[in-house]
C-alpha positions as CSV (number, residue, x, y, z in Angstrom):
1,X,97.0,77.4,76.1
2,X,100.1,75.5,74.9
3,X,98.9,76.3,71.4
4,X,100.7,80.1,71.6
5,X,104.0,79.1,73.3
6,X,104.6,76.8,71.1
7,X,104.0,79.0,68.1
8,X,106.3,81.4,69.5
9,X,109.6,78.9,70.2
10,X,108.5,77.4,66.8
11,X,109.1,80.5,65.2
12,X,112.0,81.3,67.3
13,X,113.7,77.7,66.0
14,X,112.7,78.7,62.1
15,X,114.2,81.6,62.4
16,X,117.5,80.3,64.2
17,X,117.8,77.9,61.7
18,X,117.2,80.3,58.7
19,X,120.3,82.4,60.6
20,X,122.6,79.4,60.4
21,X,122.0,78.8,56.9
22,X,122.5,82.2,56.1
23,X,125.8,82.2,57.7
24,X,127.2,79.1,55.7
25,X,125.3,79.5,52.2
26,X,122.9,76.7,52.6
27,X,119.9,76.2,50.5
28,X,116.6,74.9,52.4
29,X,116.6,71.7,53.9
30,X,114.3,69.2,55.2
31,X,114.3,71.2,58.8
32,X,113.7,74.4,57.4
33,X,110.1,72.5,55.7
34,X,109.1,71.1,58.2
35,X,109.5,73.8,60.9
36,X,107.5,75.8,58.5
37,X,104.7,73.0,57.7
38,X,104.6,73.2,62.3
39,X,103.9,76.5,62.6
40,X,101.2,76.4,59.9
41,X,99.4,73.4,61.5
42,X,99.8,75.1,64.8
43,X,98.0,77.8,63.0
44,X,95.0,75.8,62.0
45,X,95.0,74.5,65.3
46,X,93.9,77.6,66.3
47,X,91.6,78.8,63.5
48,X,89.7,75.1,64.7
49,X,90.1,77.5,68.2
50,X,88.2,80.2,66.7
51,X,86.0,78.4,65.2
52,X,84.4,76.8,68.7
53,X,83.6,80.5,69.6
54,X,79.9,81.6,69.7
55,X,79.8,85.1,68.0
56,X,80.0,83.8,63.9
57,X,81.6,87.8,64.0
58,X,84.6,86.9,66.4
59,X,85.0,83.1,64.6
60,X,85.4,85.2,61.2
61,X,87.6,87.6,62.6
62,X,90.1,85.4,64.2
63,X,90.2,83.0,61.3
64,X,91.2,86.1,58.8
65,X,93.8,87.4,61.1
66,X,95.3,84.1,61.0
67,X,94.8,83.4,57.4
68,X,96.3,86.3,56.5
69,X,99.4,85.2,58.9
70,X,99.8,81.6,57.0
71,X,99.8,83.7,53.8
72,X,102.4,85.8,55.0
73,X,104.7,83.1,55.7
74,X,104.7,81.4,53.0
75,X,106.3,84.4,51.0
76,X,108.6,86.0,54.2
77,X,111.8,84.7,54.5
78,X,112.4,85.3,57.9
79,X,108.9,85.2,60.0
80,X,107.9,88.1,62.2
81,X,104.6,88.4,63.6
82,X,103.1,90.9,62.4
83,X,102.3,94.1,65.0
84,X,100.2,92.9,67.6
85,X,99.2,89.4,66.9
86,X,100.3,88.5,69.4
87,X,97.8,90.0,71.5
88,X,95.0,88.9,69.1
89,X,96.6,85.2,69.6
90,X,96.0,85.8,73.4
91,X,92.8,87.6,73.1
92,X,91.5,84.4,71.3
93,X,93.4,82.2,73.9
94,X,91.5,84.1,76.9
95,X,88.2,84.5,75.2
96,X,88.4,80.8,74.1
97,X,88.8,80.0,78.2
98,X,86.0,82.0,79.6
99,X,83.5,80.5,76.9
100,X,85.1,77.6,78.3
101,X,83.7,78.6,81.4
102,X,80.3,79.4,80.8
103,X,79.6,76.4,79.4
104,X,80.5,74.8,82.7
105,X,78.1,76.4,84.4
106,X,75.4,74.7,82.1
107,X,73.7,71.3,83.3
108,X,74.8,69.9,80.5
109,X,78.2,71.0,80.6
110,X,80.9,68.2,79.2
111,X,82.9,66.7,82.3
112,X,86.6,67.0,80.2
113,X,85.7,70.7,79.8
114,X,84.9,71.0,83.6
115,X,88.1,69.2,83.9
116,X,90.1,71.2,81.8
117,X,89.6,74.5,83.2
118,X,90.9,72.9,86.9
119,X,94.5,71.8,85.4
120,X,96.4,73.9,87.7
121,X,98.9,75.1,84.6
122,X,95.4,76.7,83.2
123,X,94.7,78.5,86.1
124,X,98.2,80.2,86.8
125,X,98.6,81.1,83.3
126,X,95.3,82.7,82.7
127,X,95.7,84.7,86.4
128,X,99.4,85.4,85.5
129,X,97.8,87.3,82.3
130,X,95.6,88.8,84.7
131,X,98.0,90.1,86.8
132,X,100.5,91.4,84.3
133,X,97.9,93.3,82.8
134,X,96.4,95.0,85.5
135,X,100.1,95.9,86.8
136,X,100.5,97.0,82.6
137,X,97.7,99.3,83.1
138,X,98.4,100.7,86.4
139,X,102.2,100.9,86.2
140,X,103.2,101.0,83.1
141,X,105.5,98.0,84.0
142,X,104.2,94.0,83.8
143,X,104.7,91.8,86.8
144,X,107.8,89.9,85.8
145,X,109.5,93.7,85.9
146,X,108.4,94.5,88.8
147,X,109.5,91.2,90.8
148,X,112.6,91.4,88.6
149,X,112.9,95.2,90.7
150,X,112.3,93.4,93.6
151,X,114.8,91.2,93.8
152,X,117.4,94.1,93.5
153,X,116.1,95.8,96.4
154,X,113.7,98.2,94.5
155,X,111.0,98.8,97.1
156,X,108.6,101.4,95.5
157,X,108.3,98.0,93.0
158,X,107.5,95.7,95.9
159,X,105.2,98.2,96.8
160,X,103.3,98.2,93.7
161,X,103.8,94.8,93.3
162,X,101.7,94.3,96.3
163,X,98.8,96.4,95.0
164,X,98.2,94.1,92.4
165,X,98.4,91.0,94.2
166,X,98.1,90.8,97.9
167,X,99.2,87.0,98.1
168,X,103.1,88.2,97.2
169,X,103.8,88.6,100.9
170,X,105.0,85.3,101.0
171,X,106.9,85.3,97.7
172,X,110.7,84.5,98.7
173,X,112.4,88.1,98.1
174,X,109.1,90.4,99.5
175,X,108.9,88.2,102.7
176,X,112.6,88.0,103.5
177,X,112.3,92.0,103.4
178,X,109.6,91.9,105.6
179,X,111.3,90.1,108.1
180,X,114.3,92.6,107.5
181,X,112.1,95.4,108.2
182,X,110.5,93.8,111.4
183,X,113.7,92.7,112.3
184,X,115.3,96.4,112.6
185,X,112.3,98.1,113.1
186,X,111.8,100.0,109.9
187,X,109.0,101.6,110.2
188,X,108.7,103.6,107.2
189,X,108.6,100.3,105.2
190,X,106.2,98.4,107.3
191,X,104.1,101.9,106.9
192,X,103.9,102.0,103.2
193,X,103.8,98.1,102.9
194,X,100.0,98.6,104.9
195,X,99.1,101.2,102.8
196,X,100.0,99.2,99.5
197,X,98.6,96.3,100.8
198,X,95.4,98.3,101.0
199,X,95.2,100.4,98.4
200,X,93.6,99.4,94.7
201,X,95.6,99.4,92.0
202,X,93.8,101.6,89.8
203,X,93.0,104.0,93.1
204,X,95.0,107.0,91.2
205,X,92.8,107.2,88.8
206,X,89.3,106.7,90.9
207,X,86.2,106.5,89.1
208,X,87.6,106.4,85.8
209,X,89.3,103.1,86.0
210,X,88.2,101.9,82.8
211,X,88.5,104.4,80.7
212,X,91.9,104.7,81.5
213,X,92.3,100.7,80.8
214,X,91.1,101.8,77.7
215,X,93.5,104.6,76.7
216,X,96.7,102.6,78.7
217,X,95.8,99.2,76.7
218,X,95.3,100.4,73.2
219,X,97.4,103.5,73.2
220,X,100.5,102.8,71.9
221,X,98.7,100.5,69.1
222,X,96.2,103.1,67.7
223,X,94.9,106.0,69.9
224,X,98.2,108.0,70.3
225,X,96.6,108.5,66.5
226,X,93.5,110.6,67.7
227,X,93.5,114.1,69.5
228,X,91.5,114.7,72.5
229,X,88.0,115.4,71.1
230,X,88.2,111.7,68.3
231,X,89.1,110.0,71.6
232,X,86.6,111.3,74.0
233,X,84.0,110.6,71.1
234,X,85.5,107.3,70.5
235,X,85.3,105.9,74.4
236,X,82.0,107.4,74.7
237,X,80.9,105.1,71.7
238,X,82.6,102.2,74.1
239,X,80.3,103.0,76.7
240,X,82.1,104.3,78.7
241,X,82.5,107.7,80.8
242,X,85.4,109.5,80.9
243,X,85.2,112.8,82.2
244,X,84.3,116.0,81.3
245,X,85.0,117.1,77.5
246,X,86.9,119.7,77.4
247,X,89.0,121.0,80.7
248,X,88.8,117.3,82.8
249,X,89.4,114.9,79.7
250,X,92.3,117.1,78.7
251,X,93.5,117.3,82.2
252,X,93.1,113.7,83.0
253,X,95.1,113.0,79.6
254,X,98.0,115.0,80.8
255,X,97.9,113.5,84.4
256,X,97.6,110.0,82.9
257,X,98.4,109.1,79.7
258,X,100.4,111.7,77.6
């Protein structure tokens, strides 16, 4: 998991660097190569990643999206990641864990990777993902905004907040507010702080839960590209069920996504 962040502050000190030469005229240095010679092991590190995958597909499509990375820094000046590999780095981070996972299940099942996959740091970093993304989906917003909300006194945040994850009650800011509340006898809040606390976060959308994952997830990265009738086509091929083509689907896009 430490393989990503440090790719990204690697990256972040390249670029830095490349700044301050910039500034003062300088020619490439010894910092500047080996910054860049990082970042490309780091890269391999993770193609190796891929490559303990099971699907030869997903192996081969990892490693090309990262080849093709390598390639492009060698010729970039500045490094950028290209648009969303960052997500595909993550993808392959999380899909890498849960393969992790299966295989402890098996008899056979290597202790280190049983071991592994209780390292605390493991744990909260794969259920923060979790969490930010179902709050993504559901609120447009990721968790960090949210709490960042919170902490000014932005209740309809808390609120959501709570939806996601229950267990918030006793983060610092949400249960000092809920002693405030109790304190002065605010019923409205305590009210609406029941109801979050019980209500799914993907209740507005009811049955369609997925297919709305679907359209939130991806639609700023490819399906704002497709009208109504490609997309319905496109998340029946997914398997899934959206509603009814034409009057619902377009409805539920309105209500939803557009």
């Amino acid at each position: 998991m430490n393989f990503f962040f440090n790719t990204i502050n690697t990256i972040d000190e390249y670029n830095k660097l490349l700044k301050g030469l910039q500034k003062d005229g300088s020619r490439i240095t010894s910092s500047q190569s080996f910054i860049l010679s990082k970042i490309t092991s780091l890269m391999h590190s993770l193609i190796k990643l891929a490559g303990k995958l099971p699907e030869e597909e997903s192996k081969q499509y990892y490693a090309n999206k990262i080849n093709v990375f390598i390639e492009d820094i060698r010729t970039k000046h500045f490094i950028q990641f290209p648009k969303d590999f960052e997500l595909i780095l993550l993808s392959l981070l999380i899909r890498f864990l849960f393969n992790k996972l299966d295989k402890s299940k098996e008899k056979d099942a290597v202790k280190e990777d049983i071991e592994h996959l209780k390292n605390p740091i493991v744990i909260s970093t794969v259920i923060g993902f979790l969490y930010s993304t179902i709050s993504q989906i559901s609120h447009q917003k990721d968790m960090r905004e949210l709490l960042d909300n919170v902490e000014k006194g932005d209740d309809k945040s808390l609120f959501k907040a709570i939806t996601i994850d229950k267990t918030l009650t006793s983060y610092e800011p949400i249960k000092n507010r809920i002693i405030q509340a109790q304190a002065s006898g605010d019923k409205s809040f305590l009210n609406k702080l029941g109801k979050a606390t019980a209500k799914s976060p993907f209740e507005s959308v009811g049955e369609h839960g997925k297919t709305y994952a679907v359209l939130n997830l991806f639609w700023n990265k490819v399906l704002y590209k497709l009208n109504n009738h490609e997309l319905y086509d496109f998340l029946v091929s997914c398997g899934l069920t959206p509603p009814a083509y034409p009057d619902a689907f377009d409805k539920f896009m309105q209500r939803h996504i557009k």
